[in-house]
N, CA, C and O atoms as CSV, one atom per row, in Angstrom:
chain,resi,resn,atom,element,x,y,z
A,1,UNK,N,N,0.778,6.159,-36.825
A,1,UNK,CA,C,0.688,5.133,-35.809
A,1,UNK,C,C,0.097,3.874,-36.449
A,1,UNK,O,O,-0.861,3.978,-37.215
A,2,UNK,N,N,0.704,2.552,-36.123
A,2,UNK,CA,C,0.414,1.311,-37.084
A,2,UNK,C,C,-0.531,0.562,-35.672
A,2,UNK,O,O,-0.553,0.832,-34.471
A,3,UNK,N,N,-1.368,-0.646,-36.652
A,3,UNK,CA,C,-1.799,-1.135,-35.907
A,3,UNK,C,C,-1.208,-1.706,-34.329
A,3,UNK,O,O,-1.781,-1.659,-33.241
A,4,UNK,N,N,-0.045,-2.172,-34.633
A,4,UNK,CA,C,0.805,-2.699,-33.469
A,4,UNK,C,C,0.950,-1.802,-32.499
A,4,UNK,O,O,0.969,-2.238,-31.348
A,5,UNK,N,N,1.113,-0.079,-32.761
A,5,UNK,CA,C,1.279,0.754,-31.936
A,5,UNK,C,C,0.000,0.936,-30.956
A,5,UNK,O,O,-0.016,1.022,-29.728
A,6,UNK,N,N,-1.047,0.965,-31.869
A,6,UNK,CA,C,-2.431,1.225,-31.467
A,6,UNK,C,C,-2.443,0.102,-29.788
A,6,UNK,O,O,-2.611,0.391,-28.603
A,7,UNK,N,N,-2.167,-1.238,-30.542
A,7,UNK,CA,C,-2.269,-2.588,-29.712
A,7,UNK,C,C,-1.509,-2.481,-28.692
A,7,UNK,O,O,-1.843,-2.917,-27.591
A,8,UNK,N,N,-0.320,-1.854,-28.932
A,8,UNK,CA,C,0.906,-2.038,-27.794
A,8,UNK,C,C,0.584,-0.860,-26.626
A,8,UNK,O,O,1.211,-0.957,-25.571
A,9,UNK,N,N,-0.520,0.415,-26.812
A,9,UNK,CA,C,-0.956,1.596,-26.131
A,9,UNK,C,C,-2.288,0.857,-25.497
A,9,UNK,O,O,-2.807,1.014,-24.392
A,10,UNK,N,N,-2.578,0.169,-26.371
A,10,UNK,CA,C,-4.224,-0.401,-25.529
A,10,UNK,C,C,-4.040,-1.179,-24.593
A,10,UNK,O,O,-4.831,-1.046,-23.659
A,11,UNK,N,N,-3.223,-2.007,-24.490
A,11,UNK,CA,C,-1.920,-2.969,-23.560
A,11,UNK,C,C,-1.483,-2.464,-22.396
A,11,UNK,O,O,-1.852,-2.857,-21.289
A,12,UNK,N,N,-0.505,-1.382,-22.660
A,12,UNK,CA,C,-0.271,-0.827,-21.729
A,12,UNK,C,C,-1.276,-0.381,-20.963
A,12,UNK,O,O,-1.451,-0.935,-19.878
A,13,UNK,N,N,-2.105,0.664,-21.352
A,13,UNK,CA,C,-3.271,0.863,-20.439
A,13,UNK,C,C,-4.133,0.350,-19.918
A,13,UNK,O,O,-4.562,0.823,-18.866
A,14,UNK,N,N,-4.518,-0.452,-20.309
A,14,UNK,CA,C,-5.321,-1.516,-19.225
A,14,UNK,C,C,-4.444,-1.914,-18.691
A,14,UNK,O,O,-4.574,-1.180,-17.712
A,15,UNK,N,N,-3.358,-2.642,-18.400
A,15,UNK,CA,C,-2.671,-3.223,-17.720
A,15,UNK,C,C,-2.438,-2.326,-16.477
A,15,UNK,O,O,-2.303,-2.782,-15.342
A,16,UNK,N,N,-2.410,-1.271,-16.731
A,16,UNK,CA,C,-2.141,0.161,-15.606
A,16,UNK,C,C,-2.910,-0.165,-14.919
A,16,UNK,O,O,-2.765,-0.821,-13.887
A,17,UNK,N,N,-4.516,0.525,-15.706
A,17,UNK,CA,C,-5.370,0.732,-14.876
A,17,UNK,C,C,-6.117,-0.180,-14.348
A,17,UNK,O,O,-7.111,0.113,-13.685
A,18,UNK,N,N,-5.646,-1.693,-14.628
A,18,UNK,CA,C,-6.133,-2.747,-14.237
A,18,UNK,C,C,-5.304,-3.201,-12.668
A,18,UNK,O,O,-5.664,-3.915,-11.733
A,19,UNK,N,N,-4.046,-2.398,-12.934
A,19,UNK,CA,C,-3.369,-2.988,-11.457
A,19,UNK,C,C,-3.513,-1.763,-10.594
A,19,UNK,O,O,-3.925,-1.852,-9.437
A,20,UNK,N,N,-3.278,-0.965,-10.982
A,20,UNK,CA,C,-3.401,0.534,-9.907
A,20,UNK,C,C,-4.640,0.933,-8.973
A,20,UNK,O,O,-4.572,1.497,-7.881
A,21,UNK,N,N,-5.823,0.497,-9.677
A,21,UNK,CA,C,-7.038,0.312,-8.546
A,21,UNK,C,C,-6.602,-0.677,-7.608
A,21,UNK,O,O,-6.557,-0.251,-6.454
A,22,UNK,N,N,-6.224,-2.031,-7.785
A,22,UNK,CA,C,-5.931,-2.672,-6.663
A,22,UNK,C,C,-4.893,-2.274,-5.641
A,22,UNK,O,O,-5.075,-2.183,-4.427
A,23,UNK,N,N,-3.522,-2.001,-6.463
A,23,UNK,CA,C,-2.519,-1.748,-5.148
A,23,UNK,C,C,-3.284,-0.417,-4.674
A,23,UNK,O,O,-3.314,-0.594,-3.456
A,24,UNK,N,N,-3.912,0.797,-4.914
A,24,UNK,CA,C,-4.100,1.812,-4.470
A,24,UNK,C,C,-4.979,1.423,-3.265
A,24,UNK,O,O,-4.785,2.106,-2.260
A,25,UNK,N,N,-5.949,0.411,-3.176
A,25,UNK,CA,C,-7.390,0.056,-2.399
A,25,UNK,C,C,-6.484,-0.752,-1.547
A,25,UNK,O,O,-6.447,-0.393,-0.370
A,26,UNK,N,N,-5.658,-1.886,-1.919
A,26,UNK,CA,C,-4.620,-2.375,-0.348
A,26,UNK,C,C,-3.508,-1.505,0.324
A,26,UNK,O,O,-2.961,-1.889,1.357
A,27,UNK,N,N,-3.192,-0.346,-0.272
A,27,UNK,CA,C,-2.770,0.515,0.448
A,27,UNK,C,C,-3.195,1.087,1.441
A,27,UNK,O,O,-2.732,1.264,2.568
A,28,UNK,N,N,-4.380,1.450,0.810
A,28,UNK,CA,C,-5.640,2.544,1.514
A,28,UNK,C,C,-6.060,1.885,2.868
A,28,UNK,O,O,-6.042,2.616,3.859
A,29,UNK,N,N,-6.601,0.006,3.079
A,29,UNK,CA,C,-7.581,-0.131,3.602
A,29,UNK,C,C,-6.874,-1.716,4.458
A,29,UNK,O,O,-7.415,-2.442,5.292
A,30,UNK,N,N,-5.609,-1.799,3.876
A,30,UNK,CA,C,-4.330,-2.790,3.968
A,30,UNK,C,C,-4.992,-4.335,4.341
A,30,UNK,O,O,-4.455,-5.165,5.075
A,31,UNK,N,N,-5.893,-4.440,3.854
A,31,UNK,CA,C,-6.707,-5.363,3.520
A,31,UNK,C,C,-6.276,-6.542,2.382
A,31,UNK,O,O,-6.238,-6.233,1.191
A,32,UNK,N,N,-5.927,-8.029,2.872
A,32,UNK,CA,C,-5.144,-8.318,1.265
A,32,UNK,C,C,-5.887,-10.070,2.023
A,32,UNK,O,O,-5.392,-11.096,1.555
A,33,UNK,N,N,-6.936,-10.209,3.053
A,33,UNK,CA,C,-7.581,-12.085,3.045
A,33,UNK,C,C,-7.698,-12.450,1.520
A,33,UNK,O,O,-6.997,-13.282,0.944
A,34,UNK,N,N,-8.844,-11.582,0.879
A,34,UNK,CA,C,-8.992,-12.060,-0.515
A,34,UNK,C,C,-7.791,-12.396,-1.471
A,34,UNK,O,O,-7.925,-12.974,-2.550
A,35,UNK,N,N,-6.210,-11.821,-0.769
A,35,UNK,CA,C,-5.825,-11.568,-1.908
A,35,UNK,C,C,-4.629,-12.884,-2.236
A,35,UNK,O,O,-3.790,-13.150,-1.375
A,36,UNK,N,N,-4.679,-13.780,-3.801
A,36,UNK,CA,C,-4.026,-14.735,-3.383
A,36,UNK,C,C,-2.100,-14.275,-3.649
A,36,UNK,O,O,-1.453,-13.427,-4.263
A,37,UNK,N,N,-1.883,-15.253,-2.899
A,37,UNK,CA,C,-0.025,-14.671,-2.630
A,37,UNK,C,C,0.356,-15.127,-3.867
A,37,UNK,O,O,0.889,-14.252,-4.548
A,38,UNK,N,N,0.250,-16.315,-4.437
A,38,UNK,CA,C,0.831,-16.588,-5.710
A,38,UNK,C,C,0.773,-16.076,-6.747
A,38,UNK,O,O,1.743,-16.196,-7.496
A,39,UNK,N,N,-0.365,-15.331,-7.165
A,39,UNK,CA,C,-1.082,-14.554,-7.765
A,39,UNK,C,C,-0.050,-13.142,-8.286
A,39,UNK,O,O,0.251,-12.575,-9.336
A,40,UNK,N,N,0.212,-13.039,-6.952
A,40,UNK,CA,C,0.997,-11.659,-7.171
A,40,UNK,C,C,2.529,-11.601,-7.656
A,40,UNK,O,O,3.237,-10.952,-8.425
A,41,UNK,N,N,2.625,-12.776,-6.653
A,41,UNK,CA,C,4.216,-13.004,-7.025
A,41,UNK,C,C,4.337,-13.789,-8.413
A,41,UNK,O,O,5.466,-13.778,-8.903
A,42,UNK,N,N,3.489,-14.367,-9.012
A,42,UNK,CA,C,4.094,-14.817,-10.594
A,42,UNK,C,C,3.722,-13.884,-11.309
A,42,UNK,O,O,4.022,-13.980,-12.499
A,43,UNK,N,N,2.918,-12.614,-10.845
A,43,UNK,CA,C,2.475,-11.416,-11.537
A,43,UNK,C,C,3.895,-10.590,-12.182
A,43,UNK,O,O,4.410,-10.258,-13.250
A,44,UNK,N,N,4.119,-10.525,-10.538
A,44,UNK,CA,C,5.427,-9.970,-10.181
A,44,UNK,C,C,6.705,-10.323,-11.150
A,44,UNK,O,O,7.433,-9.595,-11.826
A,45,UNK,N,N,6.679,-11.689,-10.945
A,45,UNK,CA,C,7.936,-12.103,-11.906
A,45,UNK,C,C,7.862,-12.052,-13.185
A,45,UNK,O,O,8.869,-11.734,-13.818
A,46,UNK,N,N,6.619,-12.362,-13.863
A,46,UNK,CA,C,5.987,-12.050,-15.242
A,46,UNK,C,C,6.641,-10.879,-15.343
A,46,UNK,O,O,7.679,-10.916,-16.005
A,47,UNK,N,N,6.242,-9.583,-14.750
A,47,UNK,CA,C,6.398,-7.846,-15.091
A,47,UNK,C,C,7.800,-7.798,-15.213
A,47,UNK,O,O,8.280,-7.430,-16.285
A,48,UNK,N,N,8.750,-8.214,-13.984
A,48,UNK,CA,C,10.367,-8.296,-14.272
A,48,UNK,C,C,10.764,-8.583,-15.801
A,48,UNK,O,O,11.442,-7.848,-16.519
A,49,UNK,N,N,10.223,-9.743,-16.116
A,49,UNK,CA,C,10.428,-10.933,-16.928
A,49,UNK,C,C,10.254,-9.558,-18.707
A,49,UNK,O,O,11.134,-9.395,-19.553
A,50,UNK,N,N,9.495,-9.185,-18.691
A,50,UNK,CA,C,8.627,-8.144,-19.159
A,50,UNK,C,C,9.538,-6.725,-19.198
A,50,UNK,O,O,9.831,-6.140,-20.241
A,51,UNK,N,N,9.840,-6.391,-18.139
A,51,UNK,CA,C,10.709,-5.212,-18.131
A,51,UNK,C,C,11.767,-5.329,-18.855
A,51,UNK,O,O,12.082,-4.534,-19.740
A,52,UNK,N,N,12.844,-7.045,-18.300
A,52,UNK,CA,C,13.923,-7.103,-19.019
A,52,UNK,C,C,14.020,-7.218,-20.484
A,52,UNK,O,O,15.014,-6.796,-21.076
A,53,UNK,N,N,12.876,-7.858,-21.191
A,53,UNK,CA,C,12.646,-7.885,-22.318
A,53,UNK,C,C,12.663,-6.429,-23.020
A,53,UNK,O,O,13.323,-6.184,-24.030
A,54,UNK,N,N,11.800,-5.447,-22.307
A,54,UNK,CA,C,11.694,-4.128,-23.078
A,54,UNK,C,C,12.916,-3.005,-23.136
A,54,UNK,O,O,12.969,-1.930,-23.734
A,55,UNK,N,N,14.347,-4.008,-21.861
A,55,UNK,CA,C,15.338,-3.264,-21.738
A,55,UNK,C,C,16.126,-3.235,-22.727
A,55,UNK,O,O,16.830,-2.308,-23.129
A,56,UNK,N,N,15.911,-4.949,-23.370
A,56,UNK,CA,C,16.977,-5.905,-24.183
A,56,UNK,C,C,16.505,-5.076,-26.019
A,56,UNK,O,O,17.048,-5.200,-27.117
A,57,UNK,N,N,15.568,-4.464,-25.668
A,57,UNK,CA,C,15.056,-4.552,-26.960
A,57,UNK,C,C,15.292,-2.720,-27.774
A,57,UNK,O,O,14.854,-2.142,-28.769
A,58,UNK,N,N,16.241,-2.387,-26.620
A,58,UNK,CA,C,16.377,-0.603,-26.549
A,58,UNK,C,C,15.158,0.034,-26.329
A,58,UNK,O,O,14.012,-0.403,-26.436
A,59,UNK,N,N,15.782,1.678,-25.844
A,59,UNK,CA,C,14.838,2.297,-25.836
A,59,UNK,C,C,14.175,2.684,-26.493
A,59,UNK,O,O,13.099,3.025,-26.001
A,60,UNK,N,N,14.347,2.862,-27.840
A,60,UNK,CA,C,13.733,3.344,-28.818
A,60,UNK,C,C,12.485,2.292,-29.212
A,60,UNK,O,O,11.370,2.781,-29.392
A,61,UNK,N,N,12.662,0.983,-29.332
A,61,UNK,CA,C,11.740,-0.052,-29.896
A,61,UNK,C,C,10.975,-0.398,-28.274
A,61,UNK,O,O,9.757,-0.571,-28.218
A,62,UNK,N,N,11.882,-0.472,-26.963
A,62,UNK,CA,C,11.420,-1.106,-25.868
A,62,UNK,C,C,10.742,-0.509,-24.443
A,62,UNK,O,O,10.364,-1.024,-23.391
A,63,UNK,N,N,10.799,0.942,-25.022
A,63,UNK,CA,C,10.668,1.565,-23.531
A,63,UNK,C,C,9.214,1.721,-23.412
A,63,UNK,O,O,9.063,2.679,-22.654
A,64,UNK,N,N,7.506,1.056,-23.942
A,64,UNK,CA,C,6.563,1.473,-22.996
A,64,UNK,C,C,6.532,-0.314,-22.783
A,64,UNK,O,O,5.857,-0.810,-21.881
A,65,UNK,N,N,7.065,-0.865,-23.404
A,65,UNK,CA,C,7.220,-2.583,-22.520
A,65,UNK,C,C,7.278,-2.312,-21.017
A,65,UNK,O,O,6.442,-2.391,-20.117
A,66,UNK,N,N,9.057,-1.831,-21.092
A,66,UNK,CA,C,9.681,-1.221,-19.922
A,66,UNK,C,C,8.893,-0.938,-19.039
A,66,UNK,O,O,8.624,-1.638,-18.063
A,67,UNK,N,N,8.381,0.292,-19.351
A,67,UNK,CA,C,7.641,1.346,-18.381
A,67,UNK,C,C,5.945,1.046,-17.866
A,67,UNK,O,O,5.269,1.690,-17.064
A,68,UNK,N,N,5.618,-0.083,-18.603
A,68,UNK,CA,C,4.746,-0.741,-18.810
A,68,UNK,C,C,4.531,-1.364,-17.164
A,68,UNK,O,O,3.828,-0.984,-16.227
A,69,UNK,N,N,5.376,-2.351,-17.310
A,69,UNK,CA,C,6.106,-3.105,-16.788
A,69,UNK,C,C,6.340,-3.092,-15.296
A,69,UNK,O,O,5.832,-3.721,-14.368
A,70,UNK,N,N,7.504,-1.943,-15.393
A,70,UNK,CA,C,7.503,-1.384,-14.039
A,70,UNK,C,C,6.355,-1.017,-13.434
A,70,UNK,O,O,6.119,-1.742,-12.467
A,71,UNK,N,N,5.820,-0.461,-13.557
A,71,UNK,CA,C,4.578,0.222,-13.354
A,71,UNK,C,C,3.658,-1.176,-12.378
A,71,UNK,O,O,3.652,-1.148,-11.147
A,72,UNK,N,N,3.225,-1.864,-12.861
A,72,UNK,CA,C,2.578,-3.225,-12.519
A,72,UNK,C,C,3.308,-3.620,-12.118
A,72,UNK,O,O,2.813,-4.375,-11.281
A,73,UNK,N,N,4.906,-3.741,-12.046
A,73,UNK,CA,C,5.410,-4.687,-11.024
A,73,UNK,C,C,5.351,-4.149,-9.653
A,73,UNK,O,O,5.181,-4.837,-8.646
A,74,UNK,N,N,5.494,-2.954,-9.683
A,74,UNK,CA,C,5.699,-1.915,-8.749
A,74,UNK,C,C,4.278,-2.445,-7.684
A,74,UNK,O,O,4.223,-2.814,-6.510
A,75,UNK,N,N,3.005,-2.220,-9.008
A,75,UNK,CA,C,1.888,-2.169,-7.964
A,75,UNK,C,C,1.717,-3.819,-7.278
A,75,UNK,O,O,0.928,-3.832,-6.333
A,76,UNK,N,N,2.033,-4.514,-7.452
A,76,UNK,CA,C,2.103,-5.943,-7.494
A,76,UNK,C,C,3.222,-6.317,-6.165
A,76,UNK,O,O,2.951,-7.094,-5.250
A,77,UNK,N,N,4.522,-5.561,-6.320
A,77,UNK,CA,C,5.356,-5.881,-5.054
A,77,UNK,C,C,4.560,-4.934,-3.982
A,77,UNK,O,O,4.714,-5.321,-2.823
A,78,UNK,N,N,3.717,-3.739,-4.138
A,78,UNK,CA,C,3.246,-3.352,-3.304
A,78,UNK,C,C,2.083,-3.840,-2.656
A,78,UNK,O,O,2.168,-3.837,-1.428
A,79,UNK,N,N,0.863,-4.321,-3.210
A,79,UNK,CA,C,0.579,-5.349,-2.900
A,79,UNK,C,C,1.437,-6.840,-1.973
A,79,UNK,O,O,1.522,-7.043,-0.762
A,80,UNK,N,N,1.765,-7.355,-2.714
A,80,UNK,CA,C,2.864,-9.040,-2.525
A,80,UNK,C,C,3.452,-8.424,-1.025
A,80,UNK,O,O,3.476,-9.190,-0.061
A,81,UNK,N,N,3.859,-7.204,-0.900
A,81,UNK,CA,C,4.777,-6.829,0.860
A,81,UNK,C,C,3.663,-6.557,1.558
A,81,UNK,O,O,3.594,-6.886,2.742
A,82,UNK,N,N,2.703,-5.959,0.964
A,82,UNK,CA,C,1.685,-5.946,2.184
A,82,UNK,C,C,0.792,-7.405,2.693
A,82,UNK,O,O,0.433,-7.716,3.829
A,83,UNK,N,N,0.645,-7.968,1.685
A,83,UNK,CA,C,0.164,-9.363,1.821
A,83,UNK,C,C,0.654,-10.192,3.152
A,83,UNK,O,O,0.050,-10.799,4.036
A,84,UNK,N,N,2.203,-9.896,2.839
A,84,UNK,CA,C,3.746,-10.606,3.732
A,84,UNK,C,C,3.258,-10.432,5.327
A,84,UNK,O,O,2.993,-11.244,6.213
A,85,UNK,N,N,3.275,-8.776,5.242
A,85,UNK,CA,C,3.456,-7.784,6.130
A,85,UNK,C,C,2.143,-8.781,7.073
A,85,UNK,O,O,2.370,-9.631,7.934
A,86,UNK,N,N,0.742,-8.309,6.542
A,86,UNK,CA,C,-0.386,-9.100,7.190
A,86,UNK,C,C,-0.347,-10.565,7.877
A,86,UNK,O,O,-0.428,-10.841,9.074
A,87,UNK,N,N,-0.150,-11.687,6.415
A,87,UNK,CA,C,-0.254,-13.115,7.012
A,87,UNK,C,C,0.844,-13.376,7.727
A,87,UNK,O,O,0.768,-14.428,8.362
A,88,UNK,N,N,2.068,-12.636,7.866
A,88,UNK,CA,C,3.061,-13.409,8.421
A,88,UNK,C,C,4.081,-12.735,9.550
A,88,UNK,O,O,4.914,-13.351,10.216
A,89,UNK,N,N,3.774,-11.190,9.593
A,89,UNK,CA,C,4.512,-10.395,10.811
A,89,UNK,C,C,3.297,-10.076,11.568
A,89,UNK,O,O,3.403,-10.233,12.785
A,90,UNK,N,N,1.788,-9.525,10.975
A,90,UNK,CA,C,0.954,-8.755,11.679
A,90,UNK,C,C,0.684,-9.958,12.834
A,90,UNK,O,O,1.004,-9.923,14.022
A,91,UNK,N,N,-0.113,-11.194,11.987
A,91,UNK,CA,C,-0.495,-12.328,13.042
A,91,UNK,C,C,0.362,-13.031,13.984
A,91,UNK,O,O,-0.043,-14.060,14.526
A,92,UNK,N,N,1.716,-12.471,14.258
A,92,UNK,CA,C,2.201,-12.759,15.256
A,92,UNK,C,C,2.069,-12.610,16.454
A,92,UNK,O,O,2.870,-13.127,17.233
């Protein structure tokens, strides 16, 4: 395992476990005043942006980009719909 691998595993994981406490806690408690909308959604598009890159690049060289990726975008649109869901259907 080369340095880059080391870097590209330390990456991925924080990035996980940096987004998965949050979408898990606005799931839980669907709580999102604090949370800003832009925030999520250029998160969001970043991770796409991110995925397609790790698609373009095969699986062999690209897939924990990929999976990376998804992962945080995932928690991020889950978040970003609940956000929606709150400021803009609940307060009706």
């Amino acid at each position: 395992m080369t340095l880059f691998d080391i870097l590209g595993w330390g990456a991925s994981i924080g990035l996980i476990l940096g987004y998965l406490p949050q979408a898990i806690q606005t799931m839980r408690t669907r709580k999102t005043d604090d949370i800003a909308l832009p925030t999520f959604l250029m998160i969001g598009i970043g991770g796409i942006c991110f995925m397609c890159q790790g698609w373009m690049l095969g699986w062999e060289k690209g897939w924990a980009l990929f999976l990376t990726n998804l992962i945080t975008t995932l928690c991020s649109a889950v978040i970003f719909g609940i956000k929606m869901y709150n400021d803009y259907i609940k307060k009706k």
